[in-house]
Structures are given as C-alpha cells and as structure tokens.
C-alpha angles and dihedrals in degrees: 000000000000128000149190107249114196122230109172100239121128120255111268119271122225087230124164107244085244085053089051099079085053092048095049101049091045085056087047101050090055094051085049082063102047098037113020128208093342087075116138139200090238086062092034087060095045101050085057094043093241138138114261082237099052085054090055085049094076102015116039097201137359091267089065100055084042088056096050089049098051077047096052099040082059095049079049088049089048095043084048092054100040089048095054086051092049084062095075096003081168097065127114114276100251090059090052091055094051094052078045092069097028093059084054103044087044094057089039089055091047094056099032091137092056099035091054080052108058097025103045109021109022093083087230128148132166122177122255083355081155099052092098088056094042090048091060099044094057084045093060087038101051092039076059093053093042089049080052086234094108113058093204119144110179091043090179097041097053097044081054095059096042098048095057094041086050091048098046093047091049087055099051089034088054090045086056100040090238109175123239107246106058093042089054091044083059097040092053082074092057087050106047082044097053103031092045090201114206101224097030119215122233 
C-alpha cells in the first residue's frame, strides 16, 4: 500500500533556469524571516520547491545567498532613492538630495525586518557594498556644485562622511523601529550643514 508523505516542500515551480537566482533568493528572503539567521539551504530549497542541489547549482553556501541578498536589498535601496529623485528630476539640487535619501529611509522602513536581518545579524561583509550608492549620491552632490547651488568644496569627501553617517543612522533607525518622518525632520538639518547650498530650500 503506497502513500503521499508530506515534506513540507513547495510544489515545484516551471521556472526557466535564468528565472531560478531570483527564486531562490525570494524564497530566501521569506525563510529569513521566519527563521532568522538559522535558515538553512534545506529550507531554503524547500520554500522554492526546489531540489537542495539545484540550490548548490547558483549559490555554493548559505553565506552566498546571504551576500546576494544584502546585494540586492542595496540595488532595492538605490533604485528606492533614484526613483524618489526621478519624481521632480528638475528640482534644486538640494531637493534632490533630500527625496535621495527619503526614498531610501522610506524602503528601508518598509523592510525593516529584512533589512535588520541581513545588515545586523546575518555575519555578512562585502567589501564597498555601498559604492553604487555612493556613486549616485556624489552624482547628485557634484551636478549641485557644478549648478553652483551646493557650496561644497571637497564633493568626494563629503559624500563619504554622509554616507556612512546615513548609513549608520538607517541601521540603528531600522533596530528601533523609528519611523521615517521624524528622522528625516532631524537629518534635513545634516544636509542643509554639510551641502551649504547657495540658494537654500525651505
């Protein structure tokens, strides 16, 4: 007599084998959830109703799927923070600045669970994992100076600083569950102090 034994696993998904690194990492990012950081690559598999192999075939540990998440939470965070600038791409620049880091505070608030995960907990480090983002703020900063609206005389050297004081207040923001109003309320201040714009916006 012959029966059905559960397992837990997902039925498996038609996927195309491109398709596969994003299923995976969706499926990771809900067992990191659920689990934390005692997620494994058996459950991993399982939640995308995948073989354990199939998994091994595009990340070869746990630390690996850990790492492209962290990587593509920060492409997330960027895309977040350029999308917020598109919405008025002809403000000054100091206002493009300020929906630059909104964008990124407001995603970040939005997946504060995930974010405290993978940036406080998971173990993981890769090196310059915030020079896209960097990249785009100095961007924002020297087309401001060039404008003649910013007053900043060392551009990549500023950016630098602010970066890592944004990124160091997000992280402790997201651990307390701070919203993102009043922490941008307090951060305009920072911005308007270290940009010096020339025309300043209210």
């Amino acid at each position: 007599m012959s029966g059905t034994r559960a397992t837990g696993r997902r039925p498996r998904a038609a996927r195309a084998p491109a398709e596969r690194p994003a299923q995976i990492l969706d499926a990771a990012a809900r067992v990191l959830l659920r689990d934390g950081v005692d997620a494994t690559i058996d459950g991993i598999a399982a939640e995308a109703g995948l073989g354990k192999g199939t998994v091994y075939e595009y990340f070869g540990s746990k630390a690996q799927v850990f790492t492209a998440l962290r990587n593509r939470c920060n492409e997330q965070i960027l895309a977040a923070g350029a999308t917020a600038v598109s919405t008025a791409p002809d403000a000054p620049a100091l206002d493009r600045v300020r929906r630059f880091v909104a964008g990124m505070f407001e995603f970040g608030v939005a997946n504060a669970a995930l974010v405290a995960l993978l940036f406080h907990e998971a173990g993981i480090e890769e090196p310059d994992e915030l020079g896209p983002i960097r990249a785009s703020l100095l961007d924002l900063v020297e087309s401001g100076v060039r404008a003649g609206e910013l007053a900043v005389e060392d551009p990549a050297f500023t950016v630098e600083f602010l970066l890592h004081g944004l990124h160091g207040v997000m992280e402790t923001a997201l651990a307390a569950g701070t919203a993102a109003g009043p922490l941008l309320d307090r951060l305009d201040g920072v911005l308007v102090a270290l940009l010096d714009p020339v025309h300043p916006v209210a």
